[in-house]
N, C-alpha and C positions, 0 to 999 in steps of 0.2 A: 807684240805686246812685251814693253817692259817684265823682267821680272821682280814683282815684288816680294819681300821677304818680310814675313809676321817675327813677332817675338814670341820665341814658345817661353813657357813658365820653367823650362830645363836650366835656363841660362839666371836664376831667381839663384839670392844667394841667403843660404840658410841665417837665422839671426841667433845668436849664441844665450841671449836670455830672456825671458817669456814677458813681451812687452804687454796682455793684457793682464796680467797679477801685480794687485799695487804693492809698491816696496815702500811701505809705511815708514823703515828703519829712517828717513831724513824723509821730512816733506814740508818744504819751506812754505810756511803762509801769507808771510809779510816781508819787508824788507831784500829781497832778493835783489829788487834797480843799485841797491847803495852798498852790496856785500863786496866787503874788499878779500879778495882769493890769491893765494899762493902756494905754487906748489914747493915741496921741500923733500929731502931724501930720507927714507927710509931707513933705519938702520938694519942690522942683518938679522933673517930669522921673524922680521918683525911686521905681520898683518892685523891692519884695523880696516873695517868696511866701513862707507859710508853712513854717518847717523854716528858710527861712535867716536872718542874723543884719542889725541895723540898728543906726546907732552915732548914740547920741542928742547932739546937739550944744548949746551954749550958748545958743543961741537957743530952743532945745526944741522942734525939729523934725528929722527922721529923714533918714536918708542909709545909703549902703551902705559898706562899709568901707574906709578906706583902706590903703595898702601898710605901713605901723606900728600892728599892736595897742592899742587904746586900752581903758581898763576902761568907759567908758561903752557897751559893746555888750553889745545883748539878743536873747534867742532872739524869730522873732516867730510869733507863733501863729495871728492872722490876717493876711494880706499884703495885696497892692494887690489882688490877682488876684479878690477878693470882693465879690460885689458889695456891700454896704454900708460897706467899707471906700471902693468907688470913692466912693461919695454921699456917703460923710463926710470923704473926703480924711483918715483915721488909718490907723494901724493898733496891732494889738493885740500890746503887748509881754509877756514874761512875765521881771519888771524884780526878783525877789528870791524864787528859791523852787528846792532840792535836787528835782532832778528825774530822772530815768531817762527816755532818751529814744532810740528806734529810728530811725535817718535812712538813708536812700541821698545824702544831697545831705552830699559830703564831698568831700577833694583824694583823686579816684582816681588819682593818679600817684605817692602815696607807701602805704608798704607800714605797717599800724599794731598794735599790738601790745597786749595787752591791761596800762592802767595807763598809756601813751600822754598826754599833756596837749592839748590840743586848744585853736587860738584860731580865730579870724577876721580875716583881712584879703584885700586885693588880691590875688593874685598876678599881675596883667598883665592878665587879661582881667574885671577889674570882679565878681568871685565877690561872695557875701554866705556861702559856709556854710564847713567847718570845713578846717583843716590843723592837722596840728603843730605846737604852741608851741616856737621856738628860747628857747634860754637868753636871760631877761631879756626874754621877750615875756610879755604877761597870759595868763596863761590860763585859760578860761574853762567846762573841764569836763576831762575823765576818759574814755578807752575802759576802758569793762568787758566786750564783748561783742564780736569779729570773726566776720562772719558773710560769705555769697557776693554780694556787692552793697550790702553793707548794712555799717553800726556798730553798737553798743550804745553810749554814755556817760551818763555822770554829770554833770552840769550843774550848777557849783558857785551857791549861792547866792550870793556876788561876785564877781570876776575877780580874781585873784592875780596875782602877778608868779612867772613859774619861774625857779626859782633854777637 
C-alpha cells in the first residue's frame, strides 16, 4: 500500500487581518469595472489608510492633506497600512473614475445632508478623509446617502471648485 499523506491544518498559514469584521473605512458600491488605479510613492514619514484621501505633489510623491483644498487629491484604495504597499513604499490611488462609495471615515462633528459637497483637508489634527466643501474650496464628491455611522457619496471624476 502506497503511502498516503493527509494535509494536517499545521501547515495553514496564519492571515494577518480579521477577514470576517467589515472595514467600512472604503467600500466601493458602484463603478469599481471603470476605476482607473495607480500606484504612486509615498513621501517620508507619511501613512494614509485606505478610504482616506492623499494629495499628490510636484514631485510625485503623496502626502496627507493640507489645511486648503487642493485638486490634486485622491481617494486612496490601497494605504500604507498593506503590507505590499509597506515593501513598495506606494500606494494605490484611484486618480479619475465616478464612483459611489460607503465610508465611516468622515468629519463626525458636522451634520450632512444628502447632495452636501465634500473635500479633504486638515482640520487641526492631520485627518486625510472627508468634510464639507466651503464655498470656493475643490470639491471632490457628493453625499447621496446619510446613514447611522456611515455616508454614501459620489466621487466626482475631477475635483471642482464649489461655487
Amino acid at each position: 500500500m502506497s503511502g498516503i499523506v493527509g494535509i494536517s491544518d499545521i501547515r495553514t498559514v496564519p492571515v494577518g487581518e480579521d477577514l470576517t469584521k467589515e472595514a467600512l473605512n472604503l467600500e466601493i458600491l458602484r463603478g469599481l469595472e471603470k476605476m482607473f488605479r495607480v500606484d504612486k510613492k509615498v513621501g517620508s514619514g507619511v501613512s494614509v489608510k485606505s478610504g482616506e484621501f492623499a494629495v499628490l505633489g510636484n514631485d510625485g510623491m503623496l502626502s496627507r492633506p493640507g489645511a486648503t483644498p487642493v485638486a490634486e487629491t485622491y481617494l486612496v484604495f490601497a494605504g500604507t497600512d498593506r503590507f505590499d504597499s509597506k515593501a513598495t513604499g506606494q500606494c494605490t490611488l484611484i486618480m479619475s473614475s465616478a464612483l459611489i462609495v460607503k465610508t465611516d471615515l468622515y468629519d463626525k462633528t458636522q451634520s450632512y445632508n444628502v447632495g452636501d459637497e465634500l473635500t479633504s483637508k486638515d482640520r487641526g489634527m492631520g485627518e486625510a478623509d472627508l468634510t464639507k466643501a466651503a464655498s470656493g474650496e475643490f470639491a471632490l464628491g457628493k453625499v447621496t446617502e446619510v446613514g447611522s455611522g456611515y455616508i454614501v457619496y459620489e466621487l466626482y471624476s475631477a475635483a471642482h471648485v464649489k461655487a
